[in-house]
DOGULO-432717 format. One record per residue (C-alpha): residue number from 0; residue in three letters; chain; x, y, z. Coordinates in steps of 0.05 Angstrom, whole numbers, plus 5000, padded with zeros to 4 digits. Each point is the difference from the previous one (the first is absolute). Layout:
REM residues N
   pos   code   unit     xx     yy     zz
   NUM    ALA      A      X      Y      Z
...
//
This chain:
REM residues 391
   pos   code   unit     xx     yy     zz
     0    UNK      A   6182   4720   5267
     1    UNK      A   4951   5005   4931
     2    UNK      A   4934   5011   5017
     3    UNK      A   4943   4936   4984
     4    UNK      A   4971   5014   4935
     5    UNK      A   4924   4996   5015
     6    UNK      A   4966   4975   4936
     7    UNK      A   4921   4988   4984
     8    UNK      A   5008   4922   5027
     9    UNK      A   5030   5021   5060
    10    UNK      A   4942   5051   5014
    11    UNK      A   4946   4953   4984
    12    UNK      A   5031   4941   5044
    13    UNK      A   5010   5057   5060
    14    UNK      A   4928   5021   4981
    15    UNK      A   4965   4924   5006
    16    UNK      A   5031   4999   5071
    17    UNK      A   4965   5065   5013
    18    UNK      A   4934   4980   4964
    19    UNK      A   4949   4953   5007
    20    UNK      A   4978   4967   4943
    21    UNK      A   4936   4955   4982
    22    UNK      A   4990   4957   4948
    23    UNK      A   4944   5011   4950
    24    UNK      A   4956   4941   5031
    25    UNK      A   5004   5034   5063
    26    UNK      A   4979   5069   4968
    27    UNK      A   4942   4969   4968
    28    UNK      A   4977   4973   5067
    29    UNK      A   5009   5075   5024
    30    UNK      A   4957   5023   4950
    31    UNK      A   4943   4946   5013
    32    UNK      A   4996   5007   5073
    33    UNK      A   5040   5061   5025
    34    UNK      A   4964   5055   4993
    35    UNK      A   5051   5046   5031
    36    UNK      A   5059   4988   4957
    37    UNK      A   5019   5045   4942
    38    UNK      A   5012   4973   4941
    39    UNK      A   5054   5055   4961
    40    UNK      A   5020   4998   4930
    41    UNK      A   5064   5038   4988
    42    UNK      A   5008   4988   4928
    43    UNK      A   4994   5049   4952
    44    UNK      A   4940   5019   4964
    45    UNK      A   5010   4959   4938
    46    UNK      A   5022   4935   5040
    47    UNK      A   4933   5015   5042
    48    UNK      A   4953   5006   4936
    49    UNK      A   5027   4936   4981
    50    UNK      A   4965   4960   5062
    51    UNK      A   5009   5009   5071
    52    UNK      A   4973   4960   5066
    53    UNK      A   4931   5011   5016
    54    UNK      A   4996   5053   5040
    55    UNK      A   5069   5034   4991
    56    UNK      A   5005   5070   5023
    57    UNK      A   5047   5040   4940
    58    UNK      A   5054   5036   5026
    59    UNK      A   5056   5005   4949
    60    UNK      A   5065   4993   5034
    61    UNK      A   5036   5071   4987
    62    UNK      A   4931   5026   5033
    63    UNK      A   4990   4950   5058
    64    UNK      A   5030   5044   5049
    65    UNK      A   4960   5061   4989
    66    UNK      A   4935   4958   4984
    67    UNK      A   5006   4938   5051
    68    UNK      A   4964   5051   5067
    69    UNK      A   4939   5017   4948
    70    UNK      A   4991   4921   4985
    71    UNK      A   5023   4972   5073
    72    UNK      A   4988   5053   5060
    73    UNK      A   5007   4953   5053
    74    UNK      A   5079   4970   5004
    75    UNK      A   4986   4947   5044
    76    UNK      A   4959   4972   4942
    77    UNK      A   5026   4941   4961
    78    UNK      A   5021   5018   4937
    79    UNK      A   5019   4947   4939
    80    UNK      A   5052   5036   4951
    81    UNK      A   5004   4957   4935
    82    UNK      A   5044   5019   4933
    83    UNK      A   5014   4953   4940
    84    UNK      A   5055   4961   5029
    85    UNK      A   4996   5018   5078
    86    UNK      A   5063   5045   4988
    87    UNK      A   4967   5068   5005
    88    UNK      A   4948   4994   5049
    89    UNK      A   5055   4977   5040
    90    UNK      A   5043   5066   4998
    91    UNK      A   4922   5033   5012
    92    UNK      A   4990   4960   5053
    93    UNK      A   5062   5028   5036
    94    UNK      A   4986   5070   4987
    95    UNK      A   4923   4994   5021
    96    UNK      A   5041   4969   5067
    97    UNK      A   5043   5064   5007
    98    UNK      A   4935   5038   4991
    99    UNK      A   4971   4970   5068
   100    UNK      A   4957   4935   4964
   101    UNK      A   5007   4953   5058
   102    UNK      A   4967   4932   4962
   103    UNK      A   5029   5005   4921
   104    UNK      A   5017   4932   4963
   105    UNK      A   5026   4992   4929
   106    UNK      A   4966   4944   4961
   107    UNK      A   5057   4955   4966
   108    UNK      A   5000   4975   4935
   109    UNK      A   4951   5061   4972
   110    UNK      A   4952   5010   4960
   111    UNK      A   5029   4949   4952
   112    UNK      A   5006   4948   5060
   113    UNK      A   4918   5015   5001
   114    UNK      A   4991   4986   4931
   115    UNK      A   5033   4939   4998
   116    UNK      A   4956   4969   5053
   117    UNK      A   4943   5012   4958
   118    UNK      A   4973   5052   5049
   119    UNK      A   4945   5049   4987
   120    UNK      A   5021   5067   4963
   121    UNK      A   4959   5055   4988
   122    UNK      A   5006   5043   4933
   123    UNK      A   4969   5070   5020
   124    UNK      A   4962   5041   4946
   125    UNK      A   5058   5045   4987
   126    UNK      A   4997   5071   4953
   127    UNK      A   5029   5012   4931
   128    UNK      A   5058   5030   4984
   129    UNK      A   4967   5051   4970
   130    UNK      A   4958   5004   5071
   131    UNK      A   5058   5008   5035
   132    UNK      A   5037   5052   4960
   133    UNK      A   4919   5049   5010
   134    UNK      A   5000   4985   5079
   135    UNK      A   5065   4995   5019
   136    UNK      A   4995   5059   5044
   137    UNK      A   4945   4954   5034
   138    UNK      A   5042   4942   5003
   139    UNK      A   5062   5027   5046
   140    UNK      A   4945   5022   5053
   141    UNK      A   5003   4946   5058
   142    UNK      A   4936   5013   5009
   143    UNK      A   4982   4992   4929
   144    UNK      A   5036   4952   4966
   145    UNK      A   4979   4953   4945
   146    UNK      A   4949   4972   5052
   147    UNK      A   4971   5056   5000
   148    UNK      A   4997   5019   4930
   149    UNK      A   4980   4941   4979
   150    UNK      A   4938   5006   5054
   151    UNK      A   4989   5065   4960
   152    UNK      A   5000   4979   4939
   153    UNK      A   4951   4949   5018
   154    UNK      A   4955   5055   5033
   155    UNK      A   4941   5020   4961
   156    UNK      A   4972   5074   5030
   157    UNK      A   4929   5032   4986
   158    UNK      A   5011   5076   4992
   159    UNK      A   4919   5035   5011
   160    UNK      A   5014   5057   4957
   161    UNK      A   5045   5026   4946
   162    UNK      A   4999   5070   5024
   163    UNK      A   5051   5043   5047
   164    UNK      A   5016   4952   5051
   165    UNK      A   4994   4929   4950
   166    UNK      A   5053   5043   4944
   167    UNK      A   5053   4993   5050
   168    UNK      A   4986   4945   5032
   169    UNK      A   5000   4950   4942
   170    UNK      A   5058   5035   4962
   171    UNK      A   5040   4974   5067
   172    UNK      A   4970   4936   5009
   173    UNK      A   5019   4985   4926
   174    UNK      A   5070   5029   5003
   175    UNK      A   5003   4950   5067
   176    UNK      A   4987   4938   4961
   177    UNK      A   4930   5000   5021
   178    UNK      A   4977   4935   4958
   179    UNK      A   4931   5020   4988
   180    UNK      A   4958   5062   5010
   181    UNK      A   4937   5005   4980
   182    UNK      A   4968   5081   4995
   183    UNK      A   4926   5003   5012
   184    UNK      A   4970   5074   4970
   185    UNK      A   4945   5032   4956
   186    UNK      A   5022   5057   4988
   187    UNK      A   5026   5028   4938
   188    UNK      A   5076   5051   5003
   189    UNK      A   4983   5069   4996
   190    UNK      A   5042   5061   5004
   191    UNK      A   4990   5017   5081
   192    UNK      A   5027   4933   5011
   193    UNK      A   5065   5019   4973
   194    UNK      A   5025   5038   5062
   195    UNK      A   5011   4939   5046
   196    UNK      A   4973   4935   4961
   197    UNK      A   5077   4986   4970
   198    UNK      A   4977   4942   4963
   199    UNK      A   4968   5043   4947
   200    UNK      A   5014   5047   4944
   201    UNK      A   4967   5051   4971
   202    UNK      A   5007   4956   4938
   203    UNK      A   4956   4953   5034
   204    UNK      A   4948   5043   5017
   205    UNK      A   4930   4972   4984
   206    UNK      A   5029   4924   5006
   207    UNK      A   4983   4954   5055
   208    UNK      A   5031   5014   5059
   209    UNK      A   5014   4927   5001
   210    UNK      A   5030   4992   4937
   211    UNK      A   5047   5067   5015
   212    UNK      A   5023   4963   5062
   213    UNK      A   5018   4937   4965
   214    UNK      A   5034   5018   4938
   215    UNK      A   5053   5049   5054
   216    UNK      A   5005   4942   5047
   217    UNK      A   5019   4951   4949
   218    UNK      A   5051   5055   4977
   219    UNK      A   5021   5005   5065
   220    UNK      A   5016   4919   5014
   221    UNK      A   4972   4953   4930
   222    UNK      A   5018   4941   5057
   223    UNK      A   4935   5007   5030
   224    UNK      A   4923   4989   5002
   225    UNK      A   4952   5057   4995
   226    UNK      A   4927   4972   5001
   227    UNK      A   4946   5062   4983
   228    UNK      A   4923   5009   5015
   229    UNK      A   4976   5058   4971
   230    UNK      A   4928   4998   5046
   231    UNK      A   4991   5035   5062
   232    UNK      A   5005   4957   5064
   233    UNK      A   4930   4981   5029
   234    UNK      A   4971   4946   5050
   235    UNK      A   4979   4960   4935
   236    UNK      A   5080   4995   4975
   237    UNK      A   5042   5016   5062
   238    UNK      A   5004   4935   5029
   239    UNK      A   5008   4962   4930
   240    UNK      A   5064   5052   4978
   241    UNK      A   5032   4996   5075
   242    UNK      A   4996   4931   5012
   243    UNK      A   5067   4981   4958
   244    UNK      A   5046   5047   5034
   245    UNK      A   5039   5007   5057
   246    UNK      A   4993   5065   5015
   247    UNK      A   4956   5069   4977
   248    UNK      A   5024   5064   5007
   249    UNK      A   4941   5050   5016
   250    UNK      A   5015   5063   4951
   251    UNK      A   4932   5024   4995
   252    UNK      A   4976   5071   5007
   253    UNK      A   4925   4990   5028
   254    UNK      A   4967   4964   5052
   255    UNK      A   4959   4952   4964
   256    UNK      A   5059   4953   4972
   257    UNK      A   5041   5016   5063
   258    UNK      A   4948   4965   5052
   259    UNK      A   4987   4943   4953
   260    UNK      A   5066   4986   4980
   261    UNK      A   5018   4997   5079
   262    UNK      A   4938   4951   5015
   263    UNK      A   5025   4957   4936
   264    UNK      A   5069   4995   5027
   265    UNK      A   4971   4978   5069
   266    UNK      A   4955   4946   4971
   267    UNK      A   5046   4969   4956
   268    UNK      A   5058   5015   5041
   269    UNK      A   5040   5040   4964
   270    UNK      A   5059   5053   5026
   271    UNK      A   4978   5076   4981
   272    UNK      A   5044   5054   4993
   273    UNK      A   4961   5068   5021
   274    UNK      A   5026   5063   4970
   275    UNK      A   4959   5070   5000
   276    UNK      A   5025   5065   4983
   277    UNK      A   4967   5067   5004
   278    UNK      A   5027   5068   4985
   279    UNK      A   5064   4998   5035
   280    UNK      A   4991   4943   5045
   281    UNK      A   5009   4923   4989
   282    UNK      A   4992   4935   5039
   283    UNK      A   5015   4912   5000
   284    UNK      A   4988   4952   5037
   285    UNK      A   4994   4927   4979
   286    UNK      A   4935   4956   5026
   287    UNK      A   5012   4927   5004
   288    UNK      A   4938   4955   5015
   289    UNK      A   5012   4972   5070
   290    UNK      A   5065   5031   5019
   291    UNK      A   4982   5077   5014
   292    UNK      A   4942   5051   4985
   293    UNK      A   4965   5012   4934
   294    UNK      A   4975   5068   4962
   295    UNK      A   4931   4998   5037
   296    UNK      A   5035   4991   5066
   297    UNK      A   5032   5068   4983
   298    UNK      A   4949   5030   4972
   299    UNK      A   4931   4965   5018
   300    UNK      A   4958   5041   4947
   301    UNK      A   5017   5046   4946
   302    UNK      A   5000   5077   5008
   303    UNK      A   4923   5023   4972
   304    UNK      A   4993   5011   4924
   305    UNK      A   4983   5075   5019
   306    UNK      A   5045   5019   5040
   307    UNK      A   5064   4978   4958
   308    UNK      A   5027   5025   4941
   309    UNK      A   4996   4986   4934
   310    UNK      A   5057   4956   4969
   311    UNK      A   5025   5059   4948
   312    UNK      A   4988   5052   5055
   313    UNK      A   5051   4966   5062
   314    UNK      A   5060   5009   4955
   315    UNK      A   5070   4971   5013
   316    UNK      A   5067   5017   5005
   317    UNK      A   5022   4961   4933
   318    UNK      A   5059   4969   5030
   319    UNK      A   4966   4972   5061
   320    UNK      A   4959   4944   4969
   321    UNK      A   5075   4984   4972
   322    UNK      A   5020   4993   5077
   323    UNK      A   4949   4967   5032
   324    UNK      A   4998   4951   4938
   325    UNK      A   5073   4982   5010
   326    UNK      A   4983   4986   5069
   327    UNK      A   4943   4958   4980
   328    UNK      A   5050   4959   4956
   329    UNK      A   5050   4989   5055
   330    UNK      A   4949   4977   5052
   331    UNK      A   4980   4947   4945
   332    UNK      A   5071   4980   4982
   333    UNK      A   5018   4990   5074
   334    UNK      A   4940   4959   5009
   335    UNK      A   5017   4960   4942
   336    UNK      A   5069   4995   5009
   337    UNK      A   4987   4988   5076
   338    UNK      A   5047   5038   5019
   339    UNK      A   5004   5069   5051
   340    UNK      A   4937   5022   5048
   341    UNK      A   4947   5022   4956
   342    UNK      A   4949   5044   5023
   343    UNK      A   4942   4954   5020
   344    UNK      A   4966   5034   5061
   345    UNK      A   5045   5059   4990
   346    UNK      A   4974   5063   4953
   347    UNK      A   5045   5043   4968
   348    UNK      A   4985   5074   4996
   349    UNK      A   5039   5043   4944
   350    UNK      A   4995   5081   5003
   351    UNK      A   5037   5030   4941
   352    UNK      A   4994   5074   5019
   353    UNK      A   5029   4973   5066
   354    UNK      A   5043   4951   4984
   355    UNK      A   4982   4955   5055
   356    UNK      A   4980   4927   5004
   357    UNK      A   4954   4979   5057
   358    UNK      A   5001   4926   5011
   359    UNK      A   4931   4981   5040
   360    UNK      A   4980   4933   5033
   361    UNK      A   4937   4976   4986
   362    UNK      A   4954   4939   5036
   363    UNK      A   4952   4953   4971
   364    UNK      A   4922   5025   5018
   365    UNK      A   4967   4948   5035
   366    UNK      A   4942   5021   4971
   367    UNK      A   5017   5006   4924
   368    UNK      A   4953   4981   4956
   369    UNK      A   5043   4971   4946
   370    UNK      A   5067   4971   5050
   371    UNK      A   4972   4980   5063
   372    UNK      A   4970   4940   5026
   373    UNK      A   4934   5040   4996
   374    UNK      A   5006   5017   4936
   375    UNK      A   4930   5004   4962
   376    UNK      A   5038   5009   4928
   377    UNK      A   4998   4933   4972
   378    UNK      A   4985   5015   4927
   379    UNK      A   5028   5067   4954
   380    UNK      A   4958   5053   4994
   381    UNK      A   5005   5066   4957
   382    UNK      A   5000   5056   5056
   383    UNK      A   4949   5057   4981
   384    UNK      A   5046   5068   4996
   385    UNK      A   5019   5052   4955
   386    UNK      A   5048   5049   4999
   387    UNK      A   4960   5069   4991
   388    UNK      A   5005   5041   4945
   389    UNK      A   5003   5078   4998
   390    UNK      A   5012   5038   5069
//
């Protein structure tokens, strides 16, 4: 006896008796008043840039099974599988079924179906071909995505310095797509910069530091902003120059800025990603108003003038800053991306003669001036301190 000759038809009829499916009027009730359905386009990404339904969650069909427990954890959850024709999400639906989803339906008719009843599409702001050939390592992250690099490339970042730990920093956060970054410094290039400030040359010695940093950024990724302000960061300015960013990255060397960039991110509440380094050791953390501790819960008041060293006498290893910068970077791009477990009420503690990494919980003070609910700090103020010079 021949065997049945099982053709597409046949599978889709077997599949319809398998599958429930809902007609786009339904779906758009689901969206308006169902706020535990899952609404999942498996399209792929071109069909999707095109318009979708509002809401859609993108999971390309080839990737749906190793993507779909990221998007929907919970199987008993209703999820809403729609394609162009209903043809697809049906054959997904059936395999999301095999993988344990208890409550899947197909939604007939499409995304065309959708269209035609005049429904609502949204068009998301989608990246350039040109975008997607530079982050395309970005883009096959889950976690990442074009979501996410689009939130990055929206992203605007403060960097507090353009010294050891801002060099590295920015050169990632510009190679990431980092839309804008502007670089806050003073200081002019000079040759004992050279041994950990990679931005620089020793062609560029004498320059502004923050026209070094922009011209090698730009090198780096001519797709992005770089905003300069060659003035040193004071209560006057510090509030004016933060204000239009989304996050500052602390990659000062002295006290003064440190304290008052940490009060200005609390006041106008503004993430801050700490990094310190000295000699061989390094830490991070990341302070975010209202959700964890801030740099004067940490430390309350800065080590005397006389008792700490000068800033040329400390010295560095010159690849730390490079480390702890990096680290810096990543903290920000998770917090931007929203993605991972960054460190907020955690500090990280690098020893490079060790080669050990100390990760240390830290609580808000109650009694912080800047943080707490009794916090006196309610305007910027230039801290009086000086490193000391000499011995």
């Amino acid at each position: 006896m021949e065997g049945i000759m099982i053709t597409a038809k046949n599978l889709l009829a077997n599949l319809r008796g398998k599958i429930q499916e809902v007609s786009p009027e339904s779906v758009r009730e689901k969206i308006g008043t169902c706020a535990g359905a899952k609404i999942i386009d498996v399209r792929e990404a071109d069909e999707f840039r095109e318009g979708h339904l509002p809401g859609a969650v993108f999971i390309p069909r080839g990737f749906l099974e190793l993507r779909i427990e990221d998007a929907a954890p919970d199987r008993d959850q209703e999820l809403v599988l729609y394609c162009a024709g209903g043809s697809r999400s049906l054959f997904a639906a059936h395999n999301l079924q095999e993988l344990g989803y208890k409550n899947v339906l197909s939604m007939s008719g499409g995304f065309q179906k959708w269209k035609e009843n005049g429904f609502h599409v949204e068009i998301s702001e989608t990246l350039s071909d040109d975008q997607r050939k530079r982050y395309q390592r970005h883009l096959i992250i889950p976690e990442i995505g074009e979501t996410g690099q689009l939130k990055l490339l929206k992203s605007k970042v403060l960097l507090i310095g353009a010294g050891g730990l801002g060099c590295p920093a920015a050169l990632y956060l510009a190679a990431a797509g980092i839309g804008t970054l502007g670089i806050v410094d003073d200081d002019r290039v000079d040759e004992s910069n050279l041994q950990r400030q990679i931005l620089h040359s020793s062609a560029n010695v004498g320059r502004l530091k923050v026209d070094s940093a922009k011209e090698a950024l730009l090198a780096q990724n001519p797709g992005i902003r770089i905003r300069t302000y060659a003035e040193r960061i004071t209560a006057a300015n510090a509030a004016e120059i933060l204000q239009d960013y989304d996050l500052a990255i602390d990659g000062t060397d002295n006290f003064v800025t440190r304290y008052l960039m940490n009060d200005a991110c609390v006041l106008l509440n503004k993430p801050n990603v700490y990094g310190s380094v000295f000699r061989f050791e390094g830490q991070v953390s990341l302070f975010v108003p209202g959700q964890g501790p801030c740099y004067r819960c940490l430390y309350p008041e800065p080590t005397p003038s006389e008792l700490a060293p000068s800033c040329a006498e400390a010295g560095v290893l010159g690849i730390l800053p490079g480390i702890i910068g990096l680290l810096q970077a990543t903290e920000a791009i998770k917090w931007l991306a929203g993605i991972g477990s960054p460190l907020v009420g955690r500090l990280l503690w690098y020893d490079a003669l060790q080669s050990t990494v100390r990760t240390y919980k830290l609580h808000p003070n109650p009694n912080c001036p800047a943080c707490s609910e009794r916090a006196t700090i309610k305007q910027l103020q230039d801290l009086e301190w000086s490193c000391r010079i000499g011995a």
